[in-house]
Residue, then its C-alpha position, 0 to 999 in steps of 0.5 A: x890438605x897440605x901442611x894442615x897434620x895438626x889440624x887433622x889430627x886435632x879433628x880426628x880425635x874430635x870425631x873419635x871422643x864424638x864416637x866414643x860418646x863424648x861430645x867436643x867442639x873445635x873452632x877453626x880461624x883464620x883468615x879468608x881462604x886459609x883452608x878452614x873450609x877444606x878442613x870441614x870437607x876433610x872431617x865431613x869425609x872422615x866422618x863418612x867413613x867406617x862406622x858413619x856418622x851423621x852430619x849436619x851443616x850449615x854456613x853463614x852468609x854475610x847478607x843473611x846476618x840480620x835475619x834471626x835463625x836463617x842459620x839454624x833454618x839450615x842446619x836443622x832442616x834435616x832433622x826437623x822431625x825429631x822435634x816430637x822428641x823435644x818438651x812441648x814448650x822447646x818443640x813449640x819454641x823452636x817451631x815459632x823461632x824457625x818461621x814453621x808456626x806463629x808461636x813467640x820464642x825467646x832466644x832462650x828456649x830456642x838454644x835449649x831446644x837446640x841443644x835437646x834436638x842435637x842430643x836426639x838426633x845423636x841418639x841414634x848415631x854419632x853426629x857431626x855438626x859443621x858450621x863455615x863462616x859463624x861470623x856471618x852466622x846471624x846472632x840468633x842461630x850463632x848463640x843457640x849452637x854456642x849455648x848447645x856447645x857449652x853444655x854437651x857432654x856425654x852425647x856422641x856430638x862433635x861440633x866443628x865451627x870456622x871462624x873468619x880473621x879479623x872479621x867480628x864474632x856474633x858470639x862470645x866463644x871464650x872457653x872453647x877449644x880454638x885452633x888458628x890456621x896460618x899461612x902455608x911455609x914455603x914448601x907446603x906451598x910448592x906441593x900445593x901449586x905443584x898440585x894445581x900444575x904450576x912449579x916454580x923455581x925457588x927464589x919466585x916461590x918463595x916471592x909468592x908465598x910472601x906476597x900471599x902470606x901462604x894463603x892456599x886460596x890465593x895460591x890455588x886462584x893464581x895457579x888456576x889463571x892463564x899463564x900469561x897472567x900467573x907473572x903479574x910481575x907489578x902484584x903478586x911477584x913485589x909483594x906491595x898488596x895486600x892478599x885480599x887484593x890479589x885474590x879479588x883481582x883473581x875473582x874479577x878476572x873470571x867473572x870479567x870473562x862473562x857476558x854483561x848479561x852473565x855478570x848482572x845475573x851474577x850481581x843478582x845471585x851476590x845481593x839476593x841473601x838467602x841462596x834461594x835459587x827460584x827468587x834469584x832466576x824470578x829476579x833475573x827475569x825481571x830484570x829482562x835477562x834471559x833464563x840461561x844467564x846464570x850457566x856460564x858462571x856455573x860451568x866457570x864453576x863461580x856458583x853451584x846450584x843444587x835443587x832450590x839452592x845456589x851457593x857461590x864457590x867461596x864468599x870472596x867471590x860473592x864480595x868480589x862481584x858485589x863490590x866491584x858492581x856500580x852503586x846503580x846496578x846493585x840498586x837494580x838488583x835489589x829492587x827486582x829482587x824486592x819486586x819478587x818477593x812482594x809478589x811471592x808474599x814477603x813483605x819483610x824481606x822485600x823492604x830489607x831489599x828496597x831499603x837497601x837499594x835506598x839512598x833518600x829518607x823514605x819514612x814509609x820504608x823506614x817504618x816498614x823497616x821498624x814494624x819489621x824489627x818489632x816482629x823480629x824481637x817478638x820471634x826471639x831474634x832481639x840480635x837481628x831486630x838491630x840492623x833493622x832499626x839501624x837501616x830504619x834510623x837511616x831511612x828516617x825523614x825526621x831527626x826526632x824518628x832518627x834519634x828514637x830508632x837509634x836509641x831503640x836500637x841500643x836499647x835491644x843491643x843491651x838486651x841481645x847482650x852487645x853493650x859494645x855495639x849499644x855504646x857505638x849507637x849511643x855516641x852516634x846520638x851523643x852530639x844530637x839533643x837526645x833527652x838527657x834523661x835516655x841518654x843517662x839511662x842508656x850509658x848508665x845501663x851500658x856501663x852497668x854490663x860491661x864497664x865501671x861500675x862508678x861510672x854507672x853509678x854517676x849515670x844512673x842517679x842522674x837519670x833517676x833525677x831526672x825521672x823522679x818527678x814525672x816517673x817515680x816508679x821508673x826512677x826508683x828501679x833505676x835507683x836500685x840499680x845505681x845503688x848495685x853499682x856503687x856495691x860494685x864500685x866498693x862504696x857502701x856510702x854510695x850504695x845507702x845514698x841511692x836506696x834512701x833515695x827511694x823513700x824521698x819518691x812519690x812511690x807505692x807503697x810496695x816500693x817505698x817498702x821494698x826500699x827500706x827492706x833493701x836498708x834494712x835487710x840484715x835485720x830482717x825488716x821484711x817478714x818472711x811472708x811479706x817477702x813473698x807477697x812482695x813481687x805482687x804488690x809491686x806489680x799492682x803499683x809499677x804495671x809491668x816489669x814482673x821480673x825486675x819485682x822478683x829480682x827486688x824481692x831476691x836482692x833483699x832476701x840475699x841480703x837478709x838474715x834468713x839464707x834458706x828463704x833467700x835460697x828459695x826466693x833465687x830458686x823462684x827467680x831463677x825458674x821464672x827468669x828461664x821459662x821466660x828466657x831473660x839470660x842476663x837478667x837469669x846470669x845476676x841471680x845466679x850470683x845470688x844463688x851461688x853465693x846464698x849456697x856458700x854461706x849454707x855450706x851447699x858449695x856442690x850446688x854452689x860451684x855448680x851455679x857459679x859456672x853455669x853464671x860464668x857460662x852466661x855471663x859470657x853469653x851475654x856478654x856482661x864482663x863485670x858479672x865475669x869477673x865476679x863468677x871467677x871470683x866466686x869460683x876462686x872462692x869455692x876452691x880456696x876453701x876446699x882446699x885447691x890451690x892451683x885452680x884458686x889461683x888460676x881463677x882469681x888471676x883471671x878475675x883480676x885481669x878482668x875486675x881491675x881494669x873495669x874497678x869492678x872492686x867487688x869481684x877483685x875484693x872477693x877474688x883477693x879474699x880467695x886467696x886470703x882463705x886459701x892461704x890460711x886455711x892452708x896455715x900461711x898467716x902473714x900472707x892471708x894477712x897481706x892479701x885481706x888488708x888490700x880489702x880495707x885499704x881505701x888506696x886499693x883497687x881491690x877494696x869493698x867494704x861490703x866484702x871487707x865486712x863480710x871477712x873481717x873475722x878472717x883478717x883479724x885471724x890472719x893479723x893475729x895468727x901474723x902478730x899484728x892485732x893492732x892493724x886488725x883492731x883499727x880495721x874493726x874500729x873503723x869499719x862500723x861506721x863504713x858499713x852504715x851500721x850493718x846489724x842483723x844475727x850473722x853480722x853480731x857473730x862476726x863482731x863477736x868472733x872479731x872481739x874474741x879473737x882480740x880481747x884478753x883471756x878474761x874476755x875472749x870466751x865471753x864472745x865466743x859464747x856469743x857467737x855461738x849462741x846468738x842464732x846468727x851462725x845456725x844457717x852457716x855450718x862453715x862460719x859456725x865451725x870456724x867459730x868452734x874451732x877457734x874457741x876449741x883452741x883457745x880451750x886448748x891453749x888454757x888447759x881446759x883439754x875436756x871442754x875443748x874436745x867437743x867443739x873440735x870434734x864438732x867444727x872437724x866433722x862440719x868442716x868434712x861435711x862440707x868439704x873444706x879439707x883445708x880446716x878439717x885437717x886442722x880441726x882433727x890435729x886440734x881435737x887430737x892435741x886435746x886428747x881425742x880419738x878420732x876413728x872415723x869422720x862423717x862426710x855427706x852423701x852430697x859431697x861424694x857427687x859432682x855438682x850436676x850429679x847431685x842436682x840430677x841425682x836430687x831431682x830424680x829422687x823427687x820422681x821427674x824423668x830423664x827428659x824433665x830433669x834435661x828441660x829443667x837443667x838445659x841438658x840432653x836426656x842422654x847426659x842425664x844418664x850418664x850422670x845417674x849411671x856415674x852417681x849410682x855406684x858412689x852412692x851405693x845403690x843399684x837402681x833409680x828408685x833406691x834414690x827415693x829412699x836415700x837422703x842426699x843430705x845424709x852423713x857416711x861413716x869413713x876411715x878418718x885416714 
């Protein structure tokens, strides 16, 4: 552990949050053999001492990637009898995903199952979770343990992951705690081969450490040579090699040392993917080789076998031999190992192995392969189904079987949340005559996760056509599609364009309704009834799909003028897209909902879905959606008032958003900062920041958002002494917006006109606003609109009238946070001649995001253990949550939530 002080102080107060009962997670990277295992060995025995905690641990092995959940297989084989602690769904999930029943499992539940089971075993004791080399951690077990990373909080678990430089993550790690190991200086590097016995003199060690970059595994490896070969005089001492280079030539010296039966043993260990001791030794005796072949590597210490498992040293060692072995001895290996397997009953893995070992086109192979990965997908191992189709595509006899395979396997690397891979398998086919149909569909679908929303669009109409007479159905979920991205992309004429399309198709009924409901949704063309009844006729008229009718039906009521049913309809979506385990699907109505809950001033509920949507979006690696969340999380804290953390937020969604011309969220983000400046007084520049949203030259205009916040640009120019750039920007915006109508959008015009028109015509616009119906389900724009018209009293001397509306816009402003315009209004009311005692602040307000859901869902009667299932956490998490929200709450006991009205207003001093 030389030179690594930051690196163990850094776990220490890891293990010592986990035994105070908050949870942590640290990751390590850096290159091989920097000491990240080390590191593990020296927390693992940090953990043992004193009050012990429990550990489980687990490493990736770089053959066993493509197998879903060999990972978690490992790591949680201890603790397997806690699942009778688990909600019978997750138990019976985790079960089907480890190969203990046949039960399907989504990579959904089987992450919240883990995150469950983690929070069980801990209760017991404080826990340490090790996982070496996640980047060779199959992608199934390395999303379960991230998701379970991202959402401890109050359990006593400490999660410490190594990552290995420059080799590519499975996962997304962004958010969490990362430390980079580096290479040793010169003189923690001398006390590190003084400890292994070789001292040099100043001027070669200094050689050495550059020529290793201070890699303490080189270091430890050339201190462990013969002294003959420590010069190397041509390698180490010149600095002319790369250290994997010297550090695999150290590996070959001790493997050379072996006998030829010891070193073709050795290659059996290296390509067999499990660490399984008995297939290993059941291969060597197929191959011919004696029983003891395997000691001298043992006593040379290259493997270590422990009861049924065989482990090499470090995985340098296992590539060393691996790579260095001609093509027809790791041929030989891998089919007496398949020939093992097929006589022991695994089928799967022994094709893995002949596929391997193939060379020529072998289409029973190939097919085997492709049943395999099918399999695969059903268990929930959609990342690992990948591989397998790939080595299918390669062993395919025909180009048509090829091209198929190829193009399914980019299709499950969208759904595995890798568009980046899906693009790799798309251009590899690009050249080949793929239908231009499944190639426009799948670069649309891939632009549409991580790219330019403009070039979806263009992709995605395209495939529409090309589908439109053959496949209308399909063609018209594509259209919906395109039209999102053009919303996107900031063209409302785009996005009309691809939803009229729809009513030109050969469609049901239900569809052709469902689009006009899209055209019309501000207006309410849809009932509130039909809305509902909507996901079932269009699965009467499309078959399958039954998720994309929900996410049709929540678009429109997103769109529509009645917030509260949209919110329910998000609700509905959300809980099916969960039970069913569809996250990328699950992180676009988390849009929705965050958003429906910021038009109805429920912006605790909404913050809180707004980084549980962030969360996912990382997960799955949708980039467009990330930048959006940040946005609308900017958002939230512009209106509340918190400065930093708008900024910090809408920063980070600029840096994402520009590049992709992801000009929603570059325009919502931008808006943020509008709001925030002038809630905070700051005219000239919300003014600035909101004219980017109408100017067509920006990168940052959309005109669904710039409609949207028309009023508060036309405030700012006015506030800023510019009307007559607000008056163009309304003027013009009519006919971009494609005739937005509906009630809200009629108390938006009237509180633009308002603010423009003469004394002798403003009140007649605020009066409208406010009666329109438009603002009843909006509590802030309804205030806003009071609070304008309460000045406007003001400022013509009608004192009286005016007091009210102050009054009324400051206590709503106060209910739902927004400090920034609550100070305003209250100023206002006081200029008016009122008093202001007390102020009124919701009982919601007082909580955080998720003490009020779980204060809210424990009112209605659910567990501690129900209320985890249903929000993704730990039943020990839940209480800690209820134990912090009793006290702001008043209350003493769980019951008294029953009675409490989570929606109530409390009387405080107004200073």
């Amino acid at each position: 552990m030389h030179g690594r002080h930051r690196e163990q102080e850094a776990i220490a107060r890891l293990l010592a949050d986990a035994r105070g009962g908050r949870s942590g997670v640290l990751i390590l990277r850096g290159e091989a053999g920097i000491g990240k295992s080390s590191l593990l060995r020296h927390a693992v025995a940090t953990a043992a001492a004193a009050e012990p905690m429990r550990v489980l641990a687990c490493a990736g092995v770089e053959s066993e990637v493509e197998h879903a959940f060999s990972g978690l297989l490992g790591l949680l084989r201890p603790v397997l009898d806690h699942l009778g602690a688990l909600p019978g769904v997750q138990a019976e999930a985790l079960r089907g995903a480890l190969g203990i029943t046949d039960s399907a499992a989504s990579d959904f539940l089987v992450s919240a199952a883990v995150l469950t089971l983690l929070a069980a075993v801990a209760a017991d004791r404080p826990l340490l979770v090790t996982v070496d080399d996640v980047q060779w951690l199959d992608r199934a077990s390395a999303s379960a343990l991230l998701f379970a990373a991202r959402r401890l909080a109050d359990e006593p678990v400490a999660m410490l992951l190594t990552v290995r430089e420059p080799e590519p993550l499975p996962v997304n790690t962004a958010g969490l705690t990362e430390l980079v190991l580096h290479g040793l200086p010169p003189e923690d590097a001398a006390r590190l081969l003084h400890a292994h016995g070789w001292t040099l003199p100043t001027r070669q060690r200094d050689a050495l450490v550059a020529a290793t970059g201070g890699n303490p595994l080189a270091l430890i490896e050339l201190a462990r040579l013969d002294e003959s070969d420590r010069a190397m005089p041509d390698l180490v001492m010149t600095g002319t090699l790369p250290v994997s280079a010297r550090v695999r030539a150290a590996f070959l010296r001790q493997v050379d040392a072996l006998s030829a039966d010891g070193r073709a043993a050795l290659l059996v260990a290296a390509a067999e993917e499990t660490g399984d001791a008995g297939t290993v030794l059941g291969a060597v005796a197929r191959l011919g080789l004696p029983a003891d072949a395997l000691d001298p590597a043992e006593r040379a210490g290259l493997v270590r076998l422990t009861g049924a498992e065989l482990r090499f040293r470090h995985p340098l060692i296992r590539s060393a031999v691996y790579a260095d072995a001609p093509f027809d001895r790791r041929r030989a290996a891998h089919l007496a190992i398949a020939a093992y397997l097929s006589a022991a009953g695994e089928d799967d893995q022994a094709t893995w192995h002949r596929a391997v070992a193939t060379t020529a086109p072998d289409e029973k192979i190939a097919g085997a392969l492709e049943r395999s990965a099918d399999a695969a997908r059903r268990r929930g191992g959609a990342a690992a189904a990948i591989s397998v189709l790939q080595q299918a595509a390669r062993l395919s006899e025909s180009p048509a079987d090829r091209r198929r395979r190829t193009v399914t396997a980019a299709f499950v690397s969208l759904d595995a949340g890798r568009p980046g891979l899906a693009r790799t398998l798309v251009d590899q086919v690009m050249a080949e005559p793929v239908p231009a149909v499944t190639l426009a569909q799948l670069n649309g679908t891939i632009e549409l996760y991580s790219g330019d929303p403009a070039i979806a669009y263009s992709h995605l109409m395209r495939c529409a056509e090309l589908m439109a007479s053959t496949e209308p159905e399909e063609a018209a979920w594509t259209l919906t599609l395109a039209a999102g991205s053009a919303l996107h992309s900031g063209d409302m004429e785009a996005t009309l364009l691809a939803t009229r399309r729809i009513t030109d198709l050969d469609c049901a009924p239900a569809t052709l309704r469902a689009a006009e409901g899209l055209l019309g949704s501000p207006e309410g063309v849809i009932t509130g009834a039909e809305l509902w009844e909507l996901p079932g006729a269009l699965a009467q008229g499309q078959g399958e799909g039954g998720e994309r009718h929900w996410m049709w039906a929540t678009v429109i009521g997103w769109m529509g003028p009645d917030d509260h049913q949209a919110l329910r309809l998000a609700e509905a979506t959300g809980r099916r897209l969960r039970a069913a385990g569809y996250p990328a699907l699950l992180t676009e109505v988390l849009f929705y909902h965050a958003d429906i809950e910021f038009r109805l001033g429920r912006w605790t509920e909404g913050a809180a879905h707004a980084e549980e949507g962030l969360r996912f979006s990382y997960e799955t690696g949708q980039r467009g959606w990330t930048a959006n969340f940040l946005a609308q999380s900017a958002r939230f804290a512009a209106v509340r008032g918190e400065a930093a953390e708008c900024r910090r937020q809408a920063r980070q969604a600029l840096e994402i958003a520009l590049p992709l011309r992801e000009r929603m969220a570059a325009a919502m983000a931008t808006g943020a900062l509008g709001l925030l400046a002038l809630g905070e007084g700051a005219s000239g520049e919300a003014f600035a920041e909101l004219m980017r949203l109408v100017d067509r030259d920006s990168p940052r205009s959309n005109d669904f958002i710039a409609f949207a916040m028309l009023p508060d640009l036309v405030e700012a120019a006015v506030g800023a002494g510019h009307p007559e750039p607000a008056q163009r920007v309304a003027a013009a915006m009519e006919p971009r917006t494609g005739g937005v109508g509906g009630p809200a959008a009629l108390a938006r015009r009237h509180r633009c006109r308002a603010i423009l028109s003469d004394d002798s015509h403003a009140e007649s616009h605020y009066r409208s606003a406010l009666a329109g119906g438009g603002l009843d389900q909006r509590p802030f724009d309804r205030a806003r609109t009071e609070l304008l018209y309460g000045e406007w009293l003001r400022r013509n001397h009608r004192r009286t009238e005016a007091q009210p509306l102050l009054r009324a816009a400051g206590e709503t402003f106060d209910a739902v946070g927004a400090a920034p315009w609550a100070r305003r209004a209250v100023a206002q009311f006081r200029a008016a001649g009122g008093a202001v005692p007390h102020r009124s602040r919701a009982v919601a307000a007082l909580l955080s995001p998720q003490e009020l859901e779980v204060a809210r869902l424990a009112s209605e009667g659910l567990s501690n253990r129900e209320i985890g299932s249903r929000m993704h956490l730990s039943p020990r998490t839940v209480g800690s949550h209820l134990y912090r929200a009793f006290p702001k709450l008043g209350i003493s006991a769980r019951a008294e939530l029953r009675d409490l009205d989570l929606d109530l207003e409390l009387d405080l001093d107004l200073d």
